[in-house]
PyMOL Python script that loads the backbone (N, CA, C, O; Angstrom):
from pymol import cmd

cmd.read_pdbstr("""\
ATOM      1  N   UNK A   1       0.847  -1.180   0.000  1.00  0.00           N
ATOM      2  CA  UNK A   1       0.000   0.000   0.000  1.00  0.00           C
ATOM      3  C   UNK A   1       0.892   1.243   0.000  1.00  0.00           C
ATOM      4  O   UNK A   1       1.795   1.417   0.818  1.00  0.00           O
ATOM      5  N   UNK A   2       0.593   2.033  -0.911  1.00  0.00           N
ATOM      6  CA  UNK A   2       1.615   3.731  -1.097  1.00  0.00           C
ATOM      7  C   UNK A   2       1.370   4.128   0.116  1.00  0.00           C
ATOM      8  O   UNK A   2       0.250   4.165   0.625  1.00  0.00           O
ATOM      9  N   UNK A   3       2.434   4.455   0.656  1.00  0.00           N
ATOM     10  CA  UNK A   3       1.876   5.795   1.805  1.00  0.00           C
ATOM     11  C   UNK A   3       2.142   4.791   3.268  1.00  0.00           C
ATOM     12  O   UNK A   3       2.690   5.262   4.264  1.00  0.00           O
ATOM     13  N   UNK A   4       1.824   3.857   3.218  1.00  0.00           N
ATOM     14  CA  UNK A   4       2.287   2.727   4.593  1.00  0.00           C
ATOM     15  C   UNK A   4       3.816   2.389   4.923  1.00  0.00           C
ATOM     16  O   UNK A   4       4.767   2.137   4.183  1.00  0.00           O
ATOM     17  N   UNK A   5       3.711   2.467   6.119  1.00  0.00           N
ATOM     18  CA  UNK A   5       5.178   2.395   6.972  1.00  0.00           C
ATOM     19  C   UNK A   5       5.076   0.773   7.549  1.00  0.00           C
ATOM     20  O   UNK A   5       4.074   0.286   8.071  1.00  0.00           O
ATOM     21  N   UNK A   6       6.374   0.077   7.313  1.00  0.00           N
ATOM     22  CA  UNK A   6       6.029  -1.447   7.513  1.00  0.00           C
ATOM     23  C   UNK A   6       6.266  -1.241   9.124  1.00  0.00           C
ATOM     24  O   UNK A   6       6.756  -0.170   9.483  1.00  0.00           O
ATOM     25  N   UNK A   7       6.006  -2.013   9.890  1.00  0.00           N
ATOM     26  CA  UNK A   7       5.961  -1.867  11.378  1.00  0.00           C
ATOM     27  C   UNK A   7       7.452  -2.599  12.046  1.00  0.00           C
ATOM     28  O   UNK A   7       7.800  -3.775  12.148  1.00  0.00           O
ATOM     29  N   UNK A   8       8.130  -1.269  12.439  1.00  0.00           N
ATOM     30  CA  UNK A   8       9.597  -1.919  12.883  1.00  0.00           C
ATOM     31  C   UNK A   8       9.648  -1.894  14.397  1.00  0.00           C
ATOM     32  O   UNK A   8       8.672  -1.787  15.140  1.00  0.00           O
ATOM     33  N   UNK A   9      10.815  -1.999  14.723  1.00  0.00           N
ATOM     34  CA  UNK A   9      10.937  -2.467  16.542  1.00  0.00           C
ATOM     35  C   UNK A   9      10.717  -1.077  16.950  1.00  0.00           C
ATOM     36  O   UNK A   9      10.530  -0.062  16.278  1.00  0.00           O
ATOM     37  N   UNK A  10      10.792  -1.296  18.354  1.00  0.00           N
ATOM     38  CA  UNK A  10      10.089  -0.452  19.609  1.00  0.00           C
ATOM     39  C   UNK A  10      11.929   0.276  19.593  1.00  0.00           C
ATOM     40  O   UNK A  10      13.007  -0.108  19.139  1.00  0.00           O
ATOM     41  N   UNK A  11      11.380   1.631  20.457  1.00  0.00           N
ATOM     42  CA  UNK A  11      12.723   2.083  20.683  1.00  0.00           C
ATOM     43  C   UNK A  11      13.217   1.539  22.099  1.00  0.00           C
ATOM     44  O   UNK A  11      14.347   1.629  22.578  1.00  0.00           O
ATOM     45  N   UNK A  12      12.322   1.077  22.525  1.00  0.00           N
ATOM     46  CA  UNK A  12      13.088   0.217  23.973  1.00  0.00           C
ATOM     47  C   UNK A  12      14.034  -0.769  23.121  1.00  0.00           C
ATOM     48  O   UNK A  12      15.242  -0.620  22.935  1.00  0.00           O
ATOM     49  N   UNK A  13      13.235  -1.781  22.657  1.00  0.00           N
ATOM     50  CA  UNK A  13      14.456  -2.742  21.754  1.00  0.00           C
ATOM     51  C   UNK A  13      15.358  -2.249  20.907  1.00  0.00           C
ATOM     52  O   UNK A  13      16.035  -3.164  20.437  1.00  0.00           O
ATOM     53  N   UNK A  14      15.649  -1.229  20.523  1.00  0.00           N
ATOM     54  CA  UNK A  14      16.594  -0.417  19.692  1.00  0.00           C
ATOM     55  C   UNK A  14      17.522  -0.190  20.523  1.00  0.00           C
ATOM     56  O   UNK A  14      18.697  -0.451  20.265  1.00  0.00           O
ATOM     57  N   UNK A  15      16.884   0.650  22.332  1.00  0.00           N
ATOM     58  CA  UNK A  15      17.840   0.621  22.836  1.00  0.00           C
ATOM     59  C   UNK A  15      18.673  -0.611  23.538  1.00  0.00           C
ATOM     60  O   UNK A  15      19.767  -0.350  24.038  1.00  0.00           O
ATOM     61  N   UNK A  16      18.269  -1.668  23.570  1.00  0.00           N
ATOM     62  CA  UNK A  16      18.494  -2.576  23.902  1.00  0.00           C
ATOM     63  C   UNK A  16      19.777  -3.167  23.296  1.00  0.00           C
ATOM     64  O   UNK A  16      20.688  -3.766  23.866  1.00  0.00           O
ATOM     65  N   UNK A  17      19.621  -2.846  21.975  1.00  0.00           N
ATOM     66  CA  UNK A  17      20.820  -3.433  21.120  1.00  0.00           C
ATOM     67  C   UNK A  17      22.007  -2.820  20.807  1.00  0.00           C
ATOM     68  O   UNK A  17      22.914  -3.211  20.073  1.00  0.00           O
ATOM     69  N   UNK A  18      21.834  -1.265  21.799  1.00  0.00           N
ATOM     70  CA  UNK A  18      22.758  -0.497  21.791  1.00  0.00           C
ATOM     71  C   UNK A  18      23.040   1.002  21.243  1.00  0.00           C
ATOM     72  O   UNK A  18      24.125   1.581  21.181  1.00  0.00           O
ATOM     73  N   UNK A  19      22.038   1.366  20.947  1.00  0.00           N
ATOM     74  CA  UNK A  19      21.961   2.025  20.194  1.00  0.00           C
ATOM     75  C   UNK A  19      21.222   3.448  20.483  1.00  0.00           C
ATOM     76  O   UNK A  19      20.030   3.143  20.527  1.00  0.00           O
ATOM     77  N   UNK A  20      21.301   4.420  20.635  1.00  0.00           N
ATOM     78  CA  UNK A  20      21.427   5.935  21.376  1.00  0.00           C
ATOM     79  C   UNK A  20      20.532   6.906  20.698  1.00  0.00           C
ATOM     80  O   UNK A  20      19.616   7.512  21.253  1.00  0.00           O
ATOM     81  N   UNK A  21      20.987   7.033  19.046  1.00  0.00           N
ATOM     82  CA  UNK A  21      20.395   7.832  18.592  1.00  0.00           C
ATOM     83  C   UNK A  21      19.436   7.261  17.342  1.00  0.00           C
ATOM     84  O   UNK A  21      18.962   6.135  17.190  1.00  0.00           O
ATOM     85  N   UNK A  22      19.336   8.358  16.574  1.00  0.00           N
ATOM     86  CA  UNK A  22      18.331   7.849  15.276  1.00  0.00           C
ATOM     87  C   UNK A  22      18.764   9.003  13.968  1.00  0.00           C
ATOM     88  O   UNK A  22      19.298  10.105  14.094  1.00  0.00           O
ATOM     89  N   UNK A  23      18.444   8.495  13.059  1.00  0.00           N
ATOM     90  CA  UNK A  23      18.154   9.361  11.800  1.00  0.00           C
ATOM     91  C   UNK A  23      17.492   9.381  11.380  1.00  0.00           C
ATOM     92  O   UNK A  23      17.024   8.275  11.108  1.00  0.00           O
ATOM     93  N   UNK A  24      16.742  10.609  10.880  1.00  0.00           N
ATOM     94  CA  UNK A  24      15.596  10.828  10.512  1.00  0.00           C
ATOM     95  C   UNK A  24      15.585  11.098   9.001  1.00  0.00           C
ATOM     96  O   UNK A  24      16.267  12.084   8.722  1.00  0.00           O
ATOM     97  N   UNK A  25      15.064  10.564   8.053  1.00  0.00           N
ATOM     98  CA  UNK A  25      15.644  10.572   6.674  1.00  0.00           C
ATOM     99  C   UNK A  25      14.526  11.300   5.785  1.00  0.00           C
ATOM    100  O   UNK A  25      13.532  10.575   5.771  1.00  0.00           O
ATOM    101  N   UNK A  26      14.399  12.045   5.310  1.00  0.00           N
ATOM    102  CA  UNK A  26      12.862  12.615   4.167  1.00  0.00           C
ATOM    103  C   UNK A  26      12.409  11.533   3.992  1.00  0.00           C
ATOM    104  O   UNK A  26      13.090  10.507   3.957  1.00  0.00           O
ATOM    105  N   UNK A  27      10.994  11.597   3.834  1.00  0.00           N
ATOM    106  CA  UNK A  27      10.620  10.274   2.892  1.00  0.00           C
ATOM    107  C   UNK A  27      10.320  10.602   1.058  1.00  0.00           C
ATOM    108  O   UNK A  27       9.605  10.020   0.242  1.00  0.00           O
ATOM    109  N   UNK A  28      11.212  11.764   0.943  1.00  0.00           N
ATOM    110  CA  UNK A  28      11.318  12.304  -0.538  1.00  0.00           C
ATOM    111  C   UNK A  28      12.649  11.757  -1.044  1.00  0.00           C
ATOM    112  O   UNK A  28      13.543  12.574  -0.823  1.00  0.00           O
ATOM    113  N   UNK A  29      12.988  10.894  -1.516  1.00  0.00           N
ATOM    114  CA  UNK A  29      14.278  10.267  -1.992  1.00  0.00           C
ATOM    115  C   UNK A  29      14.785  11.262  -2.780  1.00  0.00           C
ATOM    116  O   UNK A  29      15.889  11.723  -2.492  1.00  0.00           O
ATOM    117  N   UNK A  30      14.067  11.752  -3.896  1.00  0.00           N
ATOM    118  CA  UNK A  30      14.816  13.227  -4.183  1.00  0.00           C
ATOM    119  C   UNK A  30      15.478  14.208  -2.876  1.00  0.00           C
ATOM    120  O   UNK A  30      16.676  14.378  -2.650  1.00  0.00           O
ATOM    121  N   UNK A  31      14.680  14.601  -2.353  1.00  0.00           N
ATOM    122  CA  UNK A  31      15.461  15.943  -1.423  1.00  0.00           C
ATOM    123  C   UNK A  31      16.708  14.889  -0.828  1.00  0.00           C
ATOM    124  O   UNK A  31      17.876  15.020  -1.194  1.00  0.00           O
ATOM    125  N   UNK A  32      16.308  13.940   0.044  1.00  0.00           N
ATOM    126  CA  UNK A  32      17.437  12.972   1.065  1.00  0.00           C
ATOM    127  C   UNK A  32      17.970  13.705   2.220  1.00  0.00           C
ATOM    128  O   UNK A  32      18.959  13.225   2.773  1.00  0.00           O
ATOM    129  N   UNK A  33      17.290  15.172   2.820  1.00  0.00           N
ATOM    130  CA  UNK A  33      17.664  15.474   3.976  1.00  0.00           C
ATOM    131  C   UNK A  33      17.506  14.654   5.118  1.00  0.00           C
ATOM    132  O   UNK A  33      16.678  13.752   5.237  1.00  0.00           O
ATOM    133  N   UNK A  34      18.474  15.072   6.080  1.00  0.00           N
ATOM    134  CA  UNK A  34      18.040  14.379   7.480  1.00  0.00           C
ATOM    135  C   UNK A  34      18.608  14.844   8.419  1.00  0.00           C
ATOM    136  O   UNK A  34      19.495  15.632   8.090  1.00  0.00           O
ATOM    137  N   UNK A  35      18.454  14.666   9.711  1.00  0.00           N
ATOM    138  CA  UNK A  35      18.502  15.235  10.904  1.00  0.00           C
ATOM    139  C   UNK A  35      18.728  14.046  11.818  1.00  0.00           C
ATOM    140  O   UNK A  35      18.217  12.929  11.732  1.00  0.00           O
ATOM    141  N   UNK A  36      19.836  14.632  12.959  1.00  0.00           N
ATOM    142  CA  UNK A  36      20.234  13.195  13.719  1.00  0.00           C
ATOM    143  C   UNK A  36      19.274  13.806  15.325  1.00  0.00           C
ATOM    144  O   UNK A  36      19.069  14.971  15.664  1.00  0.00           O
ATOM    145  N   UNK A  37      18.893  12.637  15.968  1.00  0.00           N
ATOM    146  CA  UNK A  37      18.177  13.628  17.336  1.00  0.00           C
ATOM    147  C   UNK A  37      18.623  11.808  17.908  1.00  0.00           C
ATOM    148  O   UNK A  37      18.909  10.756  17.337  1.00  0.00           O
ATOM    149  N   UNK A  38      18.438  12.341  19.532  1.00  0.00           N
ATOM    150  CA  UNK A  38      18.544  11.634  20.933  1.00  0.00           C
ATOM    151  C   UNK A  38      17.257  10.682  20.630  1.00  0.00           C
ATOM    152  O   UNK A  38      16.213  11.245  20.300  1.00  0.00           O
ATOM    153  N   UNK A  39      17.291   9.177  20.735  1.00  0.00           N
ATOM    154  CA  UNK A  39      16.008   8.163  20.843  1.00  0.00           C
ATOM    155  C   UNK A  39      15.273   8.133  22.193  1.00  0.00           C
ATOM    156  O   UNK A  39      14.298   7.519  22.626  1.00  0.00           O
ATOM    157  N   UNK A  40      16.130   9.040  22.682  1.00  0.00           N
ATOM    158  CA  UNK A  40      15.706   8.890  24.594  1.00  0.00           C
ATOM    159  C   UNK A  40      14.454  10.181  24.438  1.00  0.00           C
ATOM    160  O   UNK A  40      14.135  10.589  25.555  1.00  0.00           O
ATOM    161  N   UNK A  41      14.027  10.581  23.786  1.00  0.00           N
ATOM    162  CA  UNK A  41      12.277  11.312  24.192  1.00  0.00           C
ATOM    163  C   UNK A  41      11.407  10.410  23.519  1.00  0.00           C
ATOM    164  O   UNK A  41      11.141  10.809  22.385  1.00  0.00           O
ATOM    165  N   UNK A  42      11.147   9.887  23.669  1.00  0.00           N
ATOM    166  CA  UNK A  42      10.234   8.510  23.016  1.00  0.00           C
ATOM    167  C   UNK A  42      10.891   7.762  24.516  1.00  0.00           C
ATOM    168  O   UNK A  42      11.982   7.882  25.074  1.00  0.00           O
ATOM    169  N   UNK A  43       9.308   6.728  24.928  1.00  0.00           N
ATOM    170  CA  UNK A  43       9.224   5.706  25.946  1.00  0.00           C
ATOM    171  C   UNK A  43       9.290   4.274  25.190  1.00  0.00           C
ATOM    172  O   UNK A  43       8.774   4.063  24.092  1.00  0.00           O
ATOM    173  N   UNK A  44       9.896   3.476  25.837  1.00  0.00           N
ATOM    174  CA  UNK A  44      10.263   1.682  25.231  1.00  0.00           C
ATOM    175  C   UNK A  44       9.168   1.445  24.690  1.00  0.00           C
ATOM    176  O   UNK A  44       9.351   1.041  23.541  1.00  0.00           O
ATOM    177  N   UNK A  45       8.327   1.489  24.909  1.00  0.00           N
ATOM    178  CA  UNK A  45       6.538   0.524  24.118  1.00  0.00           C
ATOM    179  C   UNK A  45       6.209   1.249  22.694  1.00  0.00           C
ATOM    180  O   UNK A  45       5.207   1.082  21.999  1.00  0.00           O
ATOM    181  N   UNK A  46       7.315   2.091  22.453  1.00  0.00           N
ATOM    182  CA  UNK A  46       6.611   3.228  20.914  1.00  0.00           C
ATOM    183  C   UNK A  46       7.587   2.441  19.968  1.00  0.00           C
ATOM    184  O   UNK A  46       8.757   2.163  20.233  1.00  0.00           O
ATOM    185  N   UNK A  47       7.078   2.209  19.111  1.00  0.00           N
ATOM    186  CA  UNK A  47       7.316   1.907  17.844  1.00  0.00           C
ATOM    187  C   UNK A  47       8.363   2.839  17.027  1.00  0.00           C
ATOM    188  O   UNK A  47       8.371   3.981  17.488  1.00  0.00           O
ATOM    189  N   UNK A  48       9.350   2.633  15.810  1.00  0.00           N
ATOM    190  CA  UNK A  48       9.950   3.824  15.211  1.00  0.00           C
ATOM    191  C   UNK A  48       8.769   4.277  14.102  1.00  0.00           C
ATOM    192  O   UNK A  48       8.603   5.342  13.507  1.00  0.00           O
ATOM    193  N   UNK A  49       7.845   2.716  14.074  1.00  0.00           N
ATOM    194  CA  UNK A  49       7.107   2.995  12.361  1.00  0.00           C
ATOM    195  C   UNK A  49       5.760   3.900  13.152  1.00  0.00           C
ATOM    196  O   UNK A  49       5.028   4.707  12.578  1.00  0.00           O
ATOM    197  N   UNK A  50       5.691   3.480  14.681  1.00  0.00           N
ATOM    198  CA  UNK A  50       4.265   4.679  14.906  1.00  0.00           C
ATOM    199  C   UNK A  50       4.775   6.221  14.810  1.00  0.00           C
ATOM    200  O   UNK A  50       3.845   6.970  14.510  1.00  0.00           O
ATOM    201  N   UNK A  51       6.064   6.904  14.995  1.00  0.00           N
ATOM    202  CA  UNK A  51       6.323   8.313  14.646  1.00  0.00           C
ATOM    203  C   UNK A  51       6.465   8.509  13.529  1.00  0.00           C
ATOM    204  O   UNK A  51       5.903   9.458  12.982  1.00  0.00           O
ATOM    205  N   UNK A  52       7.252   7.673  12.883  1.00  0.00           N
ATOM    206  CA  UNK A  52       7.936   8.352  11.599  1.00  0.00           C
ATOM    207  C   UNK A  52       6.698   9.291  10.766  1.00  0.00           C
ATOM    208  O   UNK A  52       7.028  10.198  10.001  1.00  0.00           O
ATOM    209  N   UNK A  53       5.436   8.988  10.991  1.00  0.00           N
ATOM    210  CA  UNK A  53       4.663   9.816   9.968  1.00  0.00           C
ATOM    211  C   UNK A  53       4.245  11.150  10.139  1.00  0.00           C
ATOM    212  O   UNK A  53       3.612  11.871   9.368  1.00  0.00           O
ATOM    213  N   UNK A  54       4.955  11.500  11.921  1.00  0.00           N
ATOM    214  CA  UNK A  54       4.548  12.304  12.651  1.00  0.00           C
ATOM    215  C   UNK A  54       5.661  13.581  11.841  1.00  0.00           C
ATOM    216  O   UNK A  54       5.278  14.749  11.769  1.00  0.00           O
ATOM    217  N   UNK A  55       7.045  13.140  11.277  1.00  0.00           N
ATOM    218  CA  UNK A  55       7.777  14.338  10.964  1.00  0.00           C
ATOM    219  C   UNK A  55       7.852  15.071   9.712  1.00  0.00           C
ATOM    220  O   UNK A  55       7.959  14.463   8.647  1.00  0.00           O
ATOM    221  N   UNK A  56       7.806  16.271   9.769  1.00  0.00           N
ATOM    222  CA  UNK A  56       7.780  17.304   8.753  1.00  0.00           C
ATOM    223  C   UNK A  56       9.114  17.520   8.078  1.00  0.00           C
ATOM    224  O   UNK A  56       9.870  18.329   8.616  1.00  0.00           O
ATOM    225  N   UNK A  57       9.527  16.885   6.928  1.00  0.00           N
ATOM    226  CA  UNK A  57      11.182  17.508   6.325  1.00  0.00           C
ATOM    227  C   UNK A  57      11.222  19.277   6.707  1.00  0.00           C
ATOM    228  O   UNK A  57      10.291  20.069   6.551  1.00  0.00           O
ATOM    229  N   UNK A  58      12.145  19.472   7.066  1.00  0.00           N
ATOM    230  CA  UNK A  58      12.893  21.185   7.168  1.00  0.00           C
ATOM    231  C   UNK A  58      12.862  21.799   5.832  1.00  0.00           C
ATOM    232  O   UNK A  58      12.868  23.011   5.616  1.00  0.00           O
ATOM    233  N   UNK A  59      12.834  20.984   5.071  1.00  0.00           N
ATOM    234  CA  UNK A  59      14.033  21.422   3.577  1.00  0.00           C
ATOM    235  C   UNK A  59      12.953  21.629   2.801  1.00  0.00           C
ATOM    236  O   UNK A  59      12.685  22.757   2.386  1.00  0.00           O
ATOM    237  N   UNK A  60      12.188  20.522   2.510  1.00  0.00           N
ATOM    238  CA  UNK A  60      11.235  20.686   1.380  1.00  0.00           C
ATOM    239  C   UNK A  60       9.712  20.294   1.829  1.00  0.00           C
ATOM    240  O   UNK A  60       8.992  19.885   0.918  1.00  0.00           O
ATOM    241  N   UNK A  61       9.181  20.373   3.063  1.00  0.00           N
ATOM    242  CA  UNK A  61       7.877  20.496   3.553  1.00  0.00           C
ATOM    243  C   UNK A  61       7.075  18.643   3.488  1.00  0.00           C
ATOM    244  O   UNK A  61       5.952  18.519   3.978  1.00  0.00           O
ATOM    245  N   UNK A  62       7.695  17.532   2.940  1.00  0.00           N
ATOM    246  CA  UNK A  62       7.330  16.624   2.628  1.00  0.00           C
ATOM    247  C   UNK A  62       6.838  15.971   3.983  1.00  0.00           C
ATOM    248  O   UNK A  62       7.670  15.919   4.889  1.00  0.00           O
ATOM    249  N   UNK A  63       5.668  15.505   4.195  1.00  0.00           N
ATOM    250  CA  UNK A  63       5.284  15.085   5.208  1.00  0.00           C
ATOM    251  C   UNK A  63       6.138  13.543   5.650  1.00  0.00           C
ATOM    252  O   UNK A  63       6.659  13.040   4.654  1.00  0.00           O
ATOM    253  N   UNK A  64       6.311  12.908   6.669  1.00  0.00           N
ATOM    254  CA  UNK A  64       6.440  11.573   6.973  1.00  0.00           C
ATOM    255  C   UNK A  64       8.243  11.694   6.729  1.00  0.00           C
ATOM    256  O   UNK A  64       8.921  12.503   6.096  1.00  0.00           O
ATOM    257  N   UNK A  65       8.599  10.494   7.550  1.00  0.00           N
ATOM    258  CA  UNK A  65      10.508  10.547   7.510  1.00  0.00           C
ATOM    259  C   UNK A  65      10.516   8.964   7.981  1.00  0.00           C
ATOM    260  O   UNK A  65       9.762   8.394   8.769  1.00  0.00           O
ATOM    261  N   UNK A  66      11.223   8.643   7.501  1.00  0.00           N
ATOM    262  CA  UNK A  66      12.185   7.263   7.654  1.00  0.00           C
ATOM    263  C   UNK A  66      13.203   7.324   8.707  1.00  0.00           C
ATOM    264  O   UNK A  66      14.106   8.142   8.532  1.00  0.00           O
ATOM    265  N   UNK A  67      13.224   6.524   9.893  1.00  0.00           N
ATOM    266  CA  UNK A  67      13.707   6.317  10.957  1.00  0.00           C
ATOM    267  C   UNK A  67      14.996   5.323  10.617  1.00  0.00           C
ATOM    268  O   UNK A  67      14.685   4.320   9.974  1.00  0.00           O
ATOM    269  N   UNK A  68      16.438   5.469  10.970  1.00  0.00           N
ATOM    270  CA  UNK A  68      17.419   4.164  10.854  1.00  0.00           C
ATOM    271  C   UNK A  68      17.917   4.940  11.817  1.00  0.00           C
ATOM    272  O   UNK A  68      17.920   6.170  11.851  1.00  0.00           O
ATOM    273  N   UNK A  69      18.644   3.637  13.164  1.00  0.00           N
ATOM    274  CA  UNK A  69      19.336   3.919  14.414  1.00  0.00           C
ATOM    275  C   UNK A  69      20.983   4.422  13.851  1.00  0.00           C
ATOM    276  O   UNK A  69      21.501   3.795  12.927  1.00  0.00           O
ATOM    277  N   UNK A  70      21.671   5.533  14.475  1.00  0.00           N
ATOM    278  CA  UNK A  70      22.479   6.245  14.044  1.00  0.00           C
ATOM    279  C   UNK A  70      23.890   5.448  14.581  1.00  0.00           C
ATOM    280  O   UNK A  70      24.343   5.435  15.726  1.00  0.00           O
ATOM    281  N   UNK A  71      24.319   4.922  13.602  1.00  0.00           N
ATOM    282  CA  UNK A  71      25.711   4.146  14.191  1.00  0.00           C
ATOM    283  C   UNK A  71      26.892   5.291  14.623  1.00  0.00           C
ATOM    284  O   UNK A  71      28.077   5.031  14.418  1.00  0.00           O
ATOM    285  N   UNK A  72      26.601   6.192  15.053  1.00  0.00           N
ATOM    286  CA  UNK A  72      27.438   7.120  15.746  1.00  0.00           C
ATOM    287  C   UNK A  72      27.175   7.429  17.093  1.00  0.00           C
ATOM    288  O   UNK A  72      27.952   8.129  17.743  1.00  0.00           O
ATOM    289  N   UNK A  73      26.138   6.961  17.563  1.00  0.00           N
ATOM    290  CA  UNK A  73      25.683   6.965  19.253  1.00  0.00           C
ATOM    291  C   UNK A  73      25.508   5.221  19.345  1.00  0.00           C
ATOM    292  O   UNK A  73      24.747   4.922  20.265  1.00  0.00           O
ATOM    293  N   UNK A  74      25.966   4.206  18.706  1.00  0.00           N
ATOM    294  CA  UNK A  74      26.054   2.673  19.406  1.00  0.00           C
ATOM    295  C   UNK A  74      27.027   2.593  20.828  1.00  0.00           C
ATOM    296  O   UNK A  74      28.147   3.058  21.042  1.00  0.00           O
ATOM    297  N   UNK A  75      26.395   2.048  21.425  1.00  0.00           N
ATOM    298  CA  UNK A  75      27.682   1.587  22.846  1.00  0.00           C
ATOM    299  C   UNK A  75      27.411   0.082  22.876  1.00  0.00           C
ATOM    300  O   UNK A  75      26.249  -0.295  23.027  1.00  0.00           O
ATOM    301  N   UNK A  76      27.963  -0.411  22.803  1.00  0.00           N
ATOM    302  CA  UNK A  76      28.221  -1.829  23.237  1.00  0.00           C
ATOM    303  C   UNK A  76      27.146  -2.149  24.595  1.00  0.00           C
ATOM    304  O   UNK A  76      27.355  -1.469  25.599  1.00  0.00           O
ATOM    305  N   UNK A  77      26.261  -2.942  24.630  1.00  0.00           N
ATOM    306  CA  UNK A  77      25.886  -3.448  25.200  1.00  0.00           C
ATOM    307  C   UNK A  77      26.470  -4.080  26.284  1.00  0.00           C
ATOM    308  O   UNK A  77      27.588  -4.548  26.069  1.00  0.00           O
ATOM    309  N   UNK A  78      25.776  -4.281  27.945  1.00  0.00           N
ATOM    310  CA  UNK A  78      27.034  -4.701  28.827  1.00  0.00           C
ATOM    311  C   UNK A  78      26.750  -6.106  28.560  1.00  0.00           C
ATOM    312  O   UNK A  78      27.762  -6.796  28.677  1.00  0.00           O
ATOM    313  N   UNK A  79      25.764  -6.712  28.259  1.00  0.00           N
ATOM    314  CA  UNK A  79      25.496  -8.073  27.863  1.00  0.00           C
ATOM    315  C   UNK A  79      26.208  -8.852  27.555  1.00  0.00           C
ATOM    316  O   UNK A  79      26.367  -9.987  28.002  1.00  0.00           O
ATOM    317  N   UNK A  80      27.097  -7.922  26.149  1.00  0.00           N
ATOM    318  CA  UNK A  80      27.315  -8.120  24.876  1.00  0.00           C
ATOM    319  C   UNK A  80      28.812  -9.037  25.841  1.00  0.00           C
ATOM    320  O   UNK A  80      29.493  -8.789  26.836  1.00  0.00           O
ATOM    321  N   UNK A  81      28.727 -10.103  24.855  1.00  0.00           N
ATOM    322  CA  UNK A  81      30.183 -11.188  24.791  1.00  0.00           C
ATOM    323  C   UNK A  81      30.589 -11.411  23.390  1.00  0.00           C
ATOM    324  O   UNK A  81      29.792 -11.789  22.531  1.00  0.00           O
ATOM    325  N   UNK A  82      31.847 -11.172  23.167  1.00  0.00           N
ATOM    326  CA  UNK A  82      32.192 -11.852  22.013  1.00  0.00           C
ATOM    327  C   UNK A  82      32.380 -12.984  21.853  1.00  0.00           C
ATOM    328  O   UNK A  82      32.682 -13.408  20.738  1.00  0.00           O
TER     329      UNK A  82
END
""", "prot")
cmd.dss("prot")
cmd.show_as("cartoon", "prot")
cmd.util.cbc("prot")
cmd.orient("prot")
């Protein structure tokens, strides 16, 4: 369906796997702006695919943005074993 966001993990489980921040990507593949922000204002039970439709591009007014976790705020998990 045009216009539908497939349903991805919670930002609790995002943070879970290590991971701090987010990118926020246009959902205009032409423009391709984006903006990096903190995953910590959002609570664990929210979804990335329930906001993403919530954001407005800066650049070119296009409603809705594509969420990918920002491999520049990852920390290693204390879990984590190699």
């Amino acid at each position: 369906m045009a216009g539908s966001y497939p349903v991805k993990i919670t930002f609790g489980e995002m943070r879970e796997q290590g991971h701090r921040g987010i990118i926020v990507y246009c959902r205009d593949f032409a423009c391709s702006h984006n903006v990096t922000m903190s995953a910590d204002r959002w609570p664990d039970h929210v979804r990335l695919s329930d906001v993403e439709p919530s954001f407005t591009c800066s650049a070119c007014g296009k409603k809705g943005g594509e969420i990918r976790s920002d491999p520049v705020t990852y920390v290693r998990p204390a879990r984590y074993r190699p």
